[in-house]
mmCIF entry with sequence, helices, sheets and N, C-alpha, C, O atoms, coordinates in Angstrom:
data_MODEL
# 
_entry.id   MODEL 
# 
_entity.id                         1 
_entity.type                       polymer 
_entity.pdbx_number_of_molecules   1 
# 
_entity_poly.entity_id                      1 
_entity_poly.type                           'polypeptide(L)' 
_entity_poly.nstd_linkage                   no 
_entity_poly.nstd_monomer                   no 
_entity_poly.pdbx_seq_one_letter_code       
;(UNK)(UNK)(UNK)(UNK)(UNK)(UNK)(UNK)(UNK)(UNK)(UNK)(UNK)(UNK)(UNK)(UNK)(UNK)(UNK)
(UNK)(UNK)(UNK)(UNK)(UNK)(UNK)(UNK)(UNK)(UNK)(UNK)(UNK)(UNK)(UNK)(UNK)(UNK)(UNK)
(UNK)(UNK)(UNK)(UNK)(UNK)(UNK)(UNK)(UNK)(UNK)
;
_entity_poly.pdbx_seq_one_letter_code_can   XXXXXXXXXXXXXXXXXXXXXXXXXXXXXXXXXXXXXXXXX 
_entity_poly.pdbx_strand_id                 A 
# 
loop_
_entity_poly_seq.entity_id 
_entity_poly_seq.num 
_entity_poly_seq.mon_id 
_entity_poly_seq.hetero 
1 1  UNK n 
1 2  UNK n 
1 3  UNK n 
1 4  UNK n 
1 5  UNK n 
1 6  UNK n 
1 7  UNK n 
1 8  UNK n 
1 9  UNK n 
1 10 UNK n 
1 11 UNK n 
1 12 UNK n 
1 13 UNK n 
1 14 UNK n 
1 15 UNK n 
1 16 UNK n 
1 17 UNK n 
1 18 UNK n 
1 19 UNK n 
1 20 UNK n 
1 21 UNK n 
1 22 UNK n 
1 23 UNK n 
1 24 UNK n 
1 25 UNK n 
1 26 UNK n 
1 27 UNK n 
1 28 UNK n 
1 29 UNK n 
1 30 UNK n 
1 31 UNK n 
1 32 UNK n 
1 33 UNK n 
1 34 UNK n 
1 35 UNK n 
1 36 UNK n 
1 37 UNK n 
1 38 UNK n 
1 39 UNK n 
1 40 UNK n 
1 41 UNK n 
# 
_struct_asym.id          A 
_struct_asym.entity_id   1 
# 
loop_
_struct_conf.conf_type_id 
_struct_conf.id 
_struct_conf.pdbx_PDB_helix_id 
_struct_conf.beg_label_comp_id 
_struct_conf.beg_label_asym_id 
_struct_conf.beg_label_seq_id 
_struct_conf.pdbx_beg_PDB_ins_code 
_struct_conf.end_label_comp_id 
_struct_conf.end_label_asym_id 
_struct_conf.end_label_seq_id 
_struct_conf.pdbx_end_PDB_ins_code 
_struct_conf.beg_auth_comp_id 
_struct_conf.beg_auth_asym_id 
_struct_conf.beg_auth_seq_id 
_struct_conf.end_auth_comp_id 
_struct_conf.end_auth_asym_id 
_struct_conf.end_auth_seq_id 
_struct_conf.pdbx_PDB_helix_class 
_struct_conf.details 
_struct_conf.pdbx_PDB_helix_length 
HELX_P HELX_P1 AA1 UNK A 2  ? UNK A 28 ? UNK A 2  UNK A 28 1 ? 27 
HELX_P HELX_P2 AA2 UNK A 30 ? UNK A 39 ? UNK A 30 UNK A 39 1 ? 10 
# 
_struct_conf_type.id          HELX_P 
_struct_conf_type.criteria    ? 
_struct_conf_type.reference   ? 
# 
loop_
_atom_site.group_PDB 
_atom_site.id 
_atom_site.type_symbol 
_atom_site.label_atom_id 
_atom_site.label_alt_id 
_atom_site.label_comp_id 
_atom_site.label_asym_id 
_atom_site.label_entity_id 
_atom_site.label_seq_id 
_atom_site.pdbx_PDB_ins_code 
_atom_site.Cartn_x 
_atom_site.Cartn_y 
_atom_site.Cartn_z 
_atom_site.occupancy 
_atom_site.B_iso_or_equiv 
_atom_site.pdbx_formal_charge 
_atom_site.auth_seq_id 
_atom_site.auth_comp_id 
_atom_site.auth_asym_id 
_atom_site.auth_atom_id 
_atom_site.pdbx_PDB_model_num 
ATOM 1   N N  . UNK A 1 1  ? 0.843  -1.190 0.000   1.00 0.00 ? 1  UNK A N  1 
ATOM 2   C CA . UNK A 1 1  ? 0.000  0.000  0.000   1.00 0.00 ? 1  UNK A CA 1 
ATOM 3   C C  . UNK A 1 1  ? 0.887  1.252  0.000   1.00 0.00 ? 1  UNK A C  1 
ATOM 4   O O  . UNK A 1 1  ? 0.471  2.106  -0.783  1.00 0.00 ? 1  UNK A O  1 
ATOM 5   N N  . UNK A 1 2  ? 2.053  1.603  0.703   1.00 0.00 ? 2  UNK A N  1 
ATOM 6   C CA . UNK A 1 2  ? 2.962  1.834  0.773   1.00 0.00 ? 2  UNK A CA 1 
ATOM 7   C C  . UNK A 1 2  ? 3.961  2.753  -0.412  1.00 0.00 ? 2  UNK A C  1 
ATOM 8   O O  . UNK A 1 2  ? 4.345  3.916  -0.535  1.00 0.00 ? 2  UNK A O  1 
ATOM 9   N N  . UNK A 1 3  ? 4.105  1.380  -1.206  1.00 0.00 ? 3  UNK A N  1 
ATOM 10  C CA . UNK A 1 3  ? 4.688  1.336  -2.626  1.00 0.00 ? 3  UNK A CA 1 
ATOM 11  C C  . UNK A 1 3  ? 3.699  2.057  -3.689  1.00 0.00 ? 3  UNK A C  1 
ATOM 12  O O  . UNK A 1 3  ? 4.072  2.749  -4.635  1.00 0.00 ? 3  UNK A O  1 
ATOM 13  N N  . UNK A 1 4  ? 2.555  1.797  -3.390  1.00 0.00 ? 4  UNK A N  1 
ATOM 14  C CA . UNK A 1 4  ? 1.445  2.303  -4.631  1.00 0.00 ? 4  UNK A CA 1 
ATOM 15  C C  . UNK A 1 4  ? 1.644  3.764  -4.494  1.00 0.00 ? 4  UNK A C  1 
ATOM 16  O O  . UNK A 1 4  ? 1.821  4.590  -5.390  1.00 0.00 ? 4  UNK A O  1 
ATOM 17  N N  . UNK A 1 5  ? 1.576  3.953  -3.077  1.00 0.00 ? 5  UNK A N  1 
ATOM 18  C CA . UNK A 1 5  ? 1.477  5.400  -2.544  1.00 0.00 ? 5  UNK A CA 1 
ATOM 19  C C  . UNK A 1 5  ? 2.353  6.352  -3.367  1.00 0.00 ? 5  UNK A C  1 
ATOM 20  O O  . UNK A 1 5  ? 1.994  7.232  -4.150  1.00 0.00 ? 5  UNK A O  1 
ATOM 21  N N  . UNK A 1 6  ? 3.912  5.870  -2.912  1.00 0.00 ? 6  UNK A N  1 
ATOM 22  C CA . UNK A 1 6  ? 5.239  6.249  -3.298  1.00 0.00 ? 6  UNK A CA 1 
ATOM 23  C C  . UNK A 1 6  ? 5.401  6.651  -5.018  1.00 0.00 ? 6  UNK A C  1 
ATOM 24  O O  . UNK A 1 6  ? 5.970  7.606  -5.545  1.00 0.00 ? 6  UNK A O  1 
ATOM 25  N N  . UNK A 1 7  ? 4.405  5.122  -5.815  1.00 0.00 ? 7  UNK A N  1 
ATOM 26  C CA . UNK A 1 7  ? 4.603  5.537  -6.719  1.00 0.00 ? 7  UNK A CA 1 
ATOM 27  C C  . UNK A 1 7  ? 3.459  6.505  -7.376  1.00 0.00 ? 7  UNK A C  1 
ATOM 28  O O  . UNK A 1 7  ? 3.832  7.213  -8.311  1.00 0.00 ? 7  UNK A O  1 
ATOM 29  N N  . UNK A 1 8  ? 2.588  6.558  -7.110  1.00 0.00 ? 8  UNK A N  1 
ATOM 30  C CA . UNK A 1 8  ? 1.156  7.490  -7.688  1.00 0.00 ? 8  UNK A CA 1 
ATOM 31  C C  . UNK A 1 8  ? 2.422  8.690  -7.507  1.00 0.00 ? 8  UNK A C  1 
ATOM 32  O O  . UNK A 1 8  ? 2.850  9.348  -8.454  1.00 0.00 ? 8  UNK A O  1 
ATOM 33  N N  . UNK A 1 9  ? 2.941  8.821  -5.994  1.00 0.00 ? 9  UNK A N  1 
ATOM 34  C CA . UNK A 1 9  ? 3.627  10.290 -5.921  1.00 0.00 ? 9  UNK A CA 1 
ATOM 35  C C  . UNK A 1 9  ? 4.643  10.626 -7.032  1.00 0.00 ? 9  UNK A C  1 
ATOM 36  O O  . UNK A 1 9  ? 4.701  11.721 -7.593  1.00 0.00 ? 9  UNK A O  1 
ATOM 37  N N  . UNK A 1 10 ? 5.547  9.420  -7.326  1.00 0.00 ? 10 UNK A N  1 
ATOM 38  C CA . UNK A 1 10 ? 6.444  9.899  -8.717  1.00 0.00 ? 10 UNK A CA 1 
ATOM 39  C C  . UNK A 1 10 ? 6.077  9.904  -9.915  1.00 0.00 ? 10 UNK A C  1 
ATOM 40  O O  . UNK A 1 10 ? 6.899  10.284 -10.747 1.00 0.00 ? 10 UNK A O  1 
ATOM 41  N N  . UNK A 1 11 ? 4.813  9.508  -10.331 1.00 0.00 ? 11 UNK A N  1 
ATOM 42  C CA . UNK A 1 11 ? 4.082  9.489  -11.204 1.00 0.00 ? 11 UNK A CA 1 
ATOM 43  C C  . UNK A 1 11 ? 3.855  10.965 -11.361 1.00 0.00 ? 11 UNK A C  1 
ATOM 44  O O  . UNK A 1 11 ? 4.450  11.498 -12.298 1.00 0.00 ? 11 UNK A O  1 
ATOM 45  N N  . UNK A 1 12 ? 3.018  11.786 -10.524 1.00 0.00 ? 12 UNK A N  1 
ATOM 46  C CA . UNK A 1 12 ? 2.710  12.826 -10.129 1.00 0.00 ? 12 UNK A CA 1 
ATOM 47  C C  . UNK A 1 12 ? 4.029  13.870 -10.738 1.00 0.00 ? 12 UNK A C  1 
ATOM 48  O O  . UNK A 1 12 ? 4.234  14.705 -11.620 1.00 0.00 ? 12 UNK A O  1 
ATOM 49  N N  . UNK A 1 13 ? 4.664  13.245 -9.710  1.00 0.00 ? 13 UNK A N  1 
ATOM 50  C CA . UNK A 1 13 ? 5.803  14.102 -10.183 1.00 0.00 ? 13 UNK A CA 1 
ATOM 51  C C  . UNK A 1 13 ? 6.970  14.323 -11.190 1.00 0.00 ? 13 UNK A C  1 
ATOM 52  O O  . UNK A 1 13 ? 7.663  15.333 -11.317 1.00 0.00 ? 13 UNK A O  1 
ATOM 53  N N  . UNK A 1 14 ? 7.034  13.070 -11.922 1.00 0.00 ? 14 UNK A N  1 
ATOM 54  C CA . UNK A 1 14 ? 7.377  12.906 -13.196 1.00 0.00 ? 14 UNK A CA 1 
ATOM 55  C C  . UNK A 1 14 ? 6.863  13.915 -13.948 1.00 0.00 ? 14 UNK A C  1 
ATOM 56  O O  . UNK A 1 14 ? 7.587  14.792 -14.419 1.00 0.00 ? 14 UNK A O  1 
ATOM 57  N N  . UNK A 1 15 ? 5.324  13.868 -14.156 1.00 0.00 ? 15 UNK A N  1 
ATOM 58  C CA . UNK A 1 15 ? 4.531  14.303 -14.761 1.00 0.00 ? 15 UNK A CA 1 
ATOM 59  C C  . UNK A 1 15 ? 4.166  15.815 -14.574 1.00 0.00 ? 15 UNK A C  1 
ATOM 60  O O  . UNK A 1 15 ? 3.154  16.353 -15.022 1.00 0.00 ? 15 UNK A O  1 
ATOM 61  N N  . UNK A 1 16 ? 4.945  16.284 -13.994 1.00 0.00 ? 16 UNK A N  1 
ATOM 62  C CA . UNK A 1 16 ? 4.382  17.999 -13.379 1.00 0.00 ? 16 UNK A CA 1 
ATOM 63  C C  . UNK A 1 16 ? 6.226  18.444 -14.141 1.00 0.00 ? 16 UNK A C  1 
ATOM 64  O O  . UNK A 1 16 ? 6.461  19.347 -14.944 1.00 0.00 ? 16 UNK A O  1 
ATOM 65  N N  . UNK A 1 17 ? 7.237  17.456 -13.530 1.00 0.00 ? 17 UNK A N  1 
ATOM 66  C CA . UNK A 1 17 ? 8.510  17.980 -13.824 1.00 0.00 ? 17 UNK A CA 1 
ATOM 67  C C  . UNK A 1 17 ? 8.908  17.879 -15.403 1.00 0.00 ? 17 UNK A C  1 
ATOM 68  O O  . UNK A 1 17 ? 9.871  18.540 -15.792 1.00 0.00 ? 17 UNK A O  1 
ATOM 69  N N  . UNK A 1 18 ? 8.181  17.062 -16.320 1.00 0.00 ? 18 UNK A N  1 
ATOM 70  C CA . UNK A 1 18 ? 8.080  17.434 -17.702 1.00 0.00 ? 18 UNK A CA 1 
ATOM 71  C C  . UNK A 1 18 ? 7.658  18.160 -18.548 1.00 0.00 ? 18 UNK A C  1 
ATOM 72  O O  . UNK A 1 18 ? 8.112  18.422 -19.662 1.00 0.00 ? 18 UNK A O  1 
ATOM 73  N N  . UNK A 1 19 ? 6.493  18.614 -17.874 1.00 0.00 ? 19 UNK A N  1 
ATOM 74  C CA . UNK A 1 19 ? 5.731  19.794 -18.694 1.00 0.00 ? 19 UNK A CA 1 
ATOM 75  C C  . UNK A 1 19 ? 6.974  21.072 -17.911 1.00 0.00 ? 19 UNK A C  1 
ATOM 76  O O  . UNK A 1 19 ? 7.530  21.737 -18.786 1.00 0.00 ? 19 UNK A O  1 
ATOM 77  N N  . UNK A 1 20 ? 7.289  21.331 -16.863 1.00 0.00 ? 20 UNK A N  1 
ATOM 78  C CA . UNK A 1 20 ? 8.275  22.279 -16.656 1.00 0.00 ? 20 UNK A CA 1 
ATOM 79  C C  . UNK A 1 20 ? 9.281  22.007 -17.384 1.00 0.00 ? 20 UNK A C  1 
ATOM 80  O O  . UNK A 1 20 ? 9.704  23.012 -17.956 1.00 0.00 ? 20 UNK A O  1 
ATOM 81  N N  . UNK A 1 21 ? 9.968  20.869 -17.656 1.00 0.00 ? 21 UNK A N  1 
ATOM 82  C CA . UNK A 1 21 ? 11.278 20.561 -18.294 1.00 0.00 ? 21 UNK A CA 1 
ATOM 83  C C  . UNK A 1 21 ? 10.713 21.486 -20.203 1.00 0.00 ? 21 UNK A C  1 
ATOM 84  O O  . UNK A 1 21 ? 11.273 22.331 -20.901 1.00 0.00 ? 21 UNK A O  1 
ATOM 85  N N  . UNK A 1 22 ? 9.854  20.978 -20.294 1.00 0.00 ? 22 UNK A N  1 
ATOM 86  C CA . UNK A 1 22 ? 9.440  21.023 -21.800 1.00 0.00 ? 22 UNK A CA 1 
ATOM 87  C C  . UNK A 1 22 ? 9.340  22.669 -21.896 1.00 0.00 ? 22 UNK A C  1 
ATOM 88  O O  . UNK A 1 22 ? 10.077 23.170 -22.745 1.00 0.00 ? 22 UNK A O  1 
ATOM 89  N N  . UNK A 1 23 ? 8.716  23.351 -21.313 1.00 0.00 ? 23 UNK A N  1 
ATOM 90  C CA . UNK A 1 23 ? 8.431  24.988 -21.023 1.00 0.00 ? 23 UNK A CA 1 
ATOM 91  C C  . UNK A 1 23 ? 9.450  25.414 -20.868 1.00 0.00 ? 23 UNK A C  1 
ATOM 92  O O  . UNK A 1 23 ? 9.672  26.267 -21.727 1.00 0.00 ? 23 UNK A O  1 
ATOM 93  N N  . UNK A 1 24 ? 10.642 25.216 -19.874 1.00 0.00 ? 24 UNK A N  1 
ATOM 94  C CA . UNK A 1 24 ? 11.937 24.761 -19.980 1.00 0.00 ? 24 UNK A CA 1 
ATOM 95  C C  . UNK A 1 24 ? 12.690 25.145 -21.181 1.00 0.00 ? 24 UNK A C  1 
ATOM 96  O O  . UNK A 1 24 ? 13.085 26.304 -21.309 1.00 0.00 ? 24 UNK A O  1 
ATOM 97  N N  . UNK A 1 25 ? 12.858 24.469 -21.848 1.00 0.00 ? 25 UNK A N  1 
ATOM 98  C CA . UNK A 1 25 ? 13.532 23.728 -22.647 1.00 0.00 ? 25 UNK A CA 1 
ATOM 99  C C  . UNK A 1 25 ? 13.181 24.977 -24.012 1.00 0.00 ? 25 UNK A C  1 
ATOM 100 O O  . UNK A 1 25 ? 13.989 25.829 -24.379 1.00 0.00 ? 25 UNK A O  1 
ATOM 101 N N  . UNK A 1 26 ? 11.825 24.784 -24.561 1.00 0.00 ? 26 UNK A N  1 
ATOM 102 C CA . UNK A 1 26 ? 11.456 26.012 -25.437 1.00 0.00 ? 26 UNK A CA 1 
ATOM 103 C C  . UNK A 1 26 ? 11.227 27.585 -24.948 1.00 0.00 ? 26 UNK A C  1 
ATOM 104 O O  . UNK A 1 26 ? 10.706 28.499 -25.588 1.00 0.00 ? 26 UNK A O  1 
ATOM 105 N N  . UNK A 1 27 ? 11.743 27.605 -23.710 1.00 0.00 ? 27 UNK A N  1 
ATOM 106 C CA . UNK A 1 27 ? 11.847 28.909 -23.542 1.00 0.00 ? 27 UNK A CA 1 
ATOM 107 C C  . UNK A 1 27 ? 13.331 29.004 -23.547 1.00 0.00 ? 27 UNK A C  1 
ATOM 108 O O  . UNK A 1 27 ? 13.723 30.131 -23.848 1.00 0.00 ? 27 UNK A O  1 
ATOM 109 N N  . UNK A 1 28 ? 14.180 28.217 -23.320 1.00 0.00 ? 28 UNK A N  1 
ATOM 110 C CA . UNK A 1 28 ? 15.498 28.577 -23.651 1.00 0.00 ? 28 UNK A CA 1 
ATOM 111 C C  . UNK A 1 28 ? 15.778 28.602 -25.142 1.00 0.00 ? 28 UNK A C  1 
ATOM 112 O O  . UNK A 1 28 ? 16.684 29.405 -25.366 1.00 0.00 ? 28 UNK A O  1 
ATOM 113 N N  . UNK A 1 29 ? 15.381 28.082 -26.116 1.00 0.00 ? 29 UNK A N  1 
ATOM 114 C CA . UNK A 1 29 ? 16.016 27.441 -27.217 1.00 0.00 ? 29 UNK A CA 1 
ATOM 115 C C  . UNK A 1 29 ? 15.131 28.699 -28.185 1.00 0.00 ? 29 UNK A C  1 
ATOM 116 O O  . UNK A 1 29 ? 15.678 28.879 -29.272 1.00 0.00 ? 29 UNK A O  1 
ATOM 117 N N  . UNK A 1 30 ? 13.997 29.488 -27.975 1.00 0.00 ? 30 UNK A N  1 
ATOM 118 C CA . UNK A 1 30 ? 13.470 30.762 -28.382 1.00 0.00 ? 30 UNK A CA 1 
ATOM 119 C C  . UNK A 1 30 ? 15.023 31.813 -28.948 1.00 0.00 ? 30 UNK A C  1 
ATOM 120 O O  . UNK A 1 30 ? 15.177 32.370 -30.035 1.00 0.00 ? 30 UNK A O  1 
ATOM 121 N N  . UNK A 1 31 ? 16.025 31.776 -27.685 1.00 0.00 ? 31 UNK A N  1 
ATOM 122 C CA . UNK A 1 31 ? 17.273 32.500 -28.248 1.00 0.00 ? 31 UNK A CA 1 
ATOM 123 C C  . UNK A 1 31 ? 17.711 31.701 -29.674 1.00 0.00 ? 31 UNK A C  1 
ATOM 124 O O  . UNK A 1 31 ? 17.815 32.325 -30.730 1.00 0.00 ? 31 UNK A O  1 
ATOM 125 N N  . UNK A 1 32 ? 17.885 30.664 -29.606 1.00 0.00 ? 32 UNK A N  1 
ATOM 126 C CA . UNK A 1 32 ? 18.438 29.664 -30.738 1.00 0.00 ? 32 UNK A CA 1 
ATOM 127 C C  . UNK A 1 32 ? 17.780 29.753 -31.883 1.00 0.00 ? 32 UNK A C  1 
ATOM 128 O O  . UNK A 1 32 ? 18.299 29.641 -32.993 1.00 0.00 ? 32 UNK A O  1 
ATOM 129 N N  . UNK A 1 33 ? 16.392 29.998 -31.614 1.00 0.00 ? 33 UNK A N  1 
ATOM 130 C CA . UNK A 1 33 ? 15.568 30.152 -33.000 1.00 0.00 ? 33 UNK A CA 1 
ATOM 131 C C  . UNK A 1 33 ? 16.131 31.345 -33.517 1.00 0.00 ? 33 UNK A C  1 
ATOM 132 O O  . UNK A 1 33 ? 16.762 31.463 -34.567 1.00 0.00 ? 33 UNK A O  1 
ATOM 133 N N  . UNK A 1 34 ? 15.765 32.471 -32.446 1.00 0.00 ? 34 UNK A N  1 
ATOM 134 C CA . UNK A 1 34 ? 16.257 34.059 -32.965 1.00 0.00 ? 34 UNK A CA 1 
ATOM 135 C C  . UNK A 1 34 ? 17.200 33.786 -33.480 1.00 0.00 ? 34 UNK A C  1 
ATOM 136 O O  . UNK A 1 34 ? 17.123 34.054 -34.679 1.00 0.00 ? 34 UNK A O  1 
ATOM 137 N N  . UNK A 1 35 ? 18.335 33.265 -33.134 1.00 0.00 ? 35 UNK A N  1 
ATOM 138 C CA . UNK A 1 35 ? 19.799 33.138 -33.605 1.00 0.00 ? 35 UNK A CA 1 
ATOM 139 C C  . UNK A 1 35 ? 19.486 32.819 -35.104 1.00 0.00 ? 35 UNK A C  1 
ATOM 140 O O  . UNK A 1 35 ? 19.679 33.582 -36.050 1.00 0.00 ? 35 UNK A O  1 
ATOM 141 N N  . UNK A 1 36 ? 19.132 31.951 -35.136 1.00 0.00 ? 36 UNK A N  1 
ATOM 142 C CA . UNK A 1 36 ? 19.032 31.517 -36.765 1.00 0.00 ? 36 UNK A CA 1 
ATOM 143 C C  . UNK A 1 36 ? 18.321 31.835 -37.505 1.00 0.00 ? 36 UNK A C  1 
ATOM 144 O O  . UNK A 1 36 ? 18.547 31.461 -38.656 1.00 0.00 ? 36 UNK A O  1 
ATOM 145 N N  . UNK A 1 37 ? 16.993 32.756 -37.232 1.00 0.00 ? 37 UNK A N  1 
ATOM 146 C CA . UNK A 1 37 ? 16.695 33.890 -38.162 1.00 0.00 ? 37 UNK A CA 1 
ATOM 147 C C  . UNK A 1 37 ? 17.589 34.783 -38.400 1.00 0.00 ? 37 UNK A C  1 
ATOM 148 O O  . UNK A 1 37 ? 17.889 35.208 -39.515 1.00 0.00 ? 37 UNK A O  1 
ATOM 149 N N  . UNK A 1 38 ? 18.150 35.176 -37.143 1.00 0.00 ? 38 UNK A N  1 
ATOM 150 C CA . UNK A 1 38 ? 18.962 36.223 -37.840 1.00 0.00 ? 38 UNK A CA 1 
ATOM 151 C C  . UNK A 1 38 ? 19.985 36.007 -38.628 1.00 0.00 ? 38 UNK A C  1 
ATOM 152 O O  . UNK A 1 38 ? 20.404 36.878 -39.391 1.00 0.00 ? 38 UNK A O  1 
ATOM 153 N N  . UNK A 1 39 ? 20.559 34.698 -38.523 1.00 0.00 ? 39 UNK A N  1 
ATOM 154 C CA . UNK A 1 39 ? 21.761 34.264 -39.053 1.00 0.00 ? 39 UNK A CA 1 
ATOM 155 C C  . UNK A 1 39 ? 21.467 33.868 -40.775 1.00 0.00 ? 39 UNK A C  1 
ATOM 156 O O  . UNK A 1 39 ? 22.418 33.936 -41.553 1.00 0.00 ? 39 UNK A O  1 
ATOM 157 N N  . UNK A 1 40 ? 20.340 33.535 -41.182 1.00 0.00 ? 40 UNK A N  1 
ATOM 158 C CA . UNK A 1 40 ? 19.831 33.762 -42.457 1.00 0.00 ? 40 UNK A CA 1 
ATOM 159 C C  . UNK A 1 40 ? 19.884 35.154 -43.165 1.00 0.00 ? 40 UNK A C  1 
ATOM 160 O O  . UNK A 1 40 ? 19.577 36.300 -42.835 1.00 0.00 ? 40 UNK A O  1 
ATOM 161 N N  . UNK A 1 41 ? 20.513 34.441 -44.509 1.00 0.00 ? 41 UNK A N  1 
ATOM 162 C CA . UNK A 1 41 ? 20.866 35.594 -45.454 1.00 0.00 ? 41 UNK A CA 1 
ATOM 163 C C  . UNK A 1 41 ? 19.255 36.507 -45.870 1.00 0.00 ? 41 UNK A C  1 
ATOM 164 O O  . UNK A 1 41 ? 19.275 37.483 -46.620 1.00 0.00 ? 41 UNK A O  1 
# 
């Protein structure tokens, strides 16, 4: 009962820390896009 518990919780939290990772991730890489518009002739 224990274990189910533990895991519903990393489930949970897997799942909350990917959508941040992902928001994350395309809010950094927004510079990278700019970069390479601008870097086009």
């Amino acid at each position: 009962m224990i274990v189910q518990e533990q895991t519903n919780l990393w489930k949970h939290f897997i799942s909350e820390y990917s959508n941040i990772l992902v928001f994350a991730v395309l809010y950094e890489h927004r510079y990278l896009w700019l970069l390479c518009a601008l870097s086009l002739p």
